[in-house]
N, C-alpha and C positions, 0 to 999 in steps of 0.2 A: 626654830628660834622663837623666843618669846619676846613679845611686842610690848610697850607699857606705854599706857597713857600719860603723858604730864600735864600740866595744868599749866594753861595759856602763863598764869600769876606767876609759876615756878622758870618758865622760860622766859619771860621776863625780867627776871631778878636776878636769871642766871646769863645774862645778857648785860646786866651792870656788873657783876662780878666781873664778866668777857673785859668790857670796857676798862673798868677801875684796871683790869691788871696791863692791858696796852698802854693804858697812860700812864702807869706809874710802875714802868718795868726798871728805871735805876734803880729805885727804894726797894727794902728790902719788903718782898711777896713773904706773910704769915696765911697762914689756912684760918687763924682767927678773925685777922685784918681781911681779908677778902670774904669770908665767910657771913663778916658783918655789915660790910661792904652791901651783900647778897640779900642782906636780914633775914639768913639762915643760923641754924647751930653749927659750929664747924664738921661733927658727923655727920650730918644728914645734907647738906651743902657739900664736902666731898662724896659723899654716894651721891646726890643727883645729878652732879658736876661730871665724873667720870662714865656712870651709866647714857649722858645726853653727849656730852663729849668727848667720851670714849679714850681719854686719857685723866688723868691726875693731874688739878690744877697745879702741882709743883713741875711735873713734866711741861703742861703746857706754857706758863711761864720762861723754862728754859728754852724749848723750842723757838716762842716768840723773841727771844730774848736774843737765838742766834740767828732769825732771821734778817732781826735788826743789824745787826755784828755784819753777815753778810751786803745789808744794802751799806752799810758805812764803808767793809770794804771797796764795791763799786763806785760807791759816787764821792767817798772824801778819800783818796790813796795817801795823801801826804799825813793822816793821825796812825800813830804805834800801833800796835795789838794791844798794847798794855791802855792806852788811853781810852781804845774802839771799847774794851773790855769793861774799863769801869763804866763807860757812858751807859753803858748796856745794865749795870747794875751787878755784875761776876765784879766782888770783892776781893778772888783770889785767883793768880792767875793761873795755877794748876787747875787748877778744877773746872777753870772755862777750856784749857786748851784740853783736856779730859773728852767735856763736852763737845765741843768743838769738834774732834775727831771722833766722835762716835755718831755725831751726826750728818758729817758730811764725808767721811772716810778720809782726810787725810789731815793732817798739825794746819795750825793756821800760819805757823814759822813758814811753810812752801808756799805760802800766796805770793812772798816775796817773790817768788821765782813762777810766777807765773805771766 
């Protein structure tokens, strides 16, 4: 496996991209908007982004996004899935309960029932 060096400057910048996108996971995440966030180009900011963090800032977004989802499930029970959903920044809710169950294997509809 090949090893690459990055630059103290670049793990830094890529570390307020990290930030910006935690704290502003309702709004909608562009590859522009974080990228510039980063004061990268958005090509060269998604290759350092996925090669250091080993996903696609759009995945990691979503991830972050349903881990959020998940601590709302535990600690606030009495908000919807539709409410948890938009708080999270999922504008539509096919596509979070999509996500949802591809991330954690089962509909978030069954939490009820847990």
């Amino acid at each position: 496996m090949k090893t690459f060096k990055i630059a103290k400057e670049n793990i830094t910048r890529l570390n307020l991209a990290l930030h910006y996108i935690e704290e502003n996971l309702p709004e909608k995440l562009t590859l522009e908007v974080i990228s510039e966030k980063a004061h990268f180009s958005p090509f060269h900011f998604h290759r350092l982004f996925s090669l250091v963090i080993k996903e696609t800032p759009n995945n990691y977004s979503i991830r972050k996004r349903l881990e959020k989802v998940a601590s709302f499930f535990l600690h606030q029970k009495e908000k919807t899935i539709t409410k948890v959903a938009e708080a999270v920044g999922f504008g539509n809710l096919s596509l979070f309960s999509k996500a949802f169950k591809k991330f954690y294997g089962i509909s978030p509809n069954k939490l009820d029932h847990l």
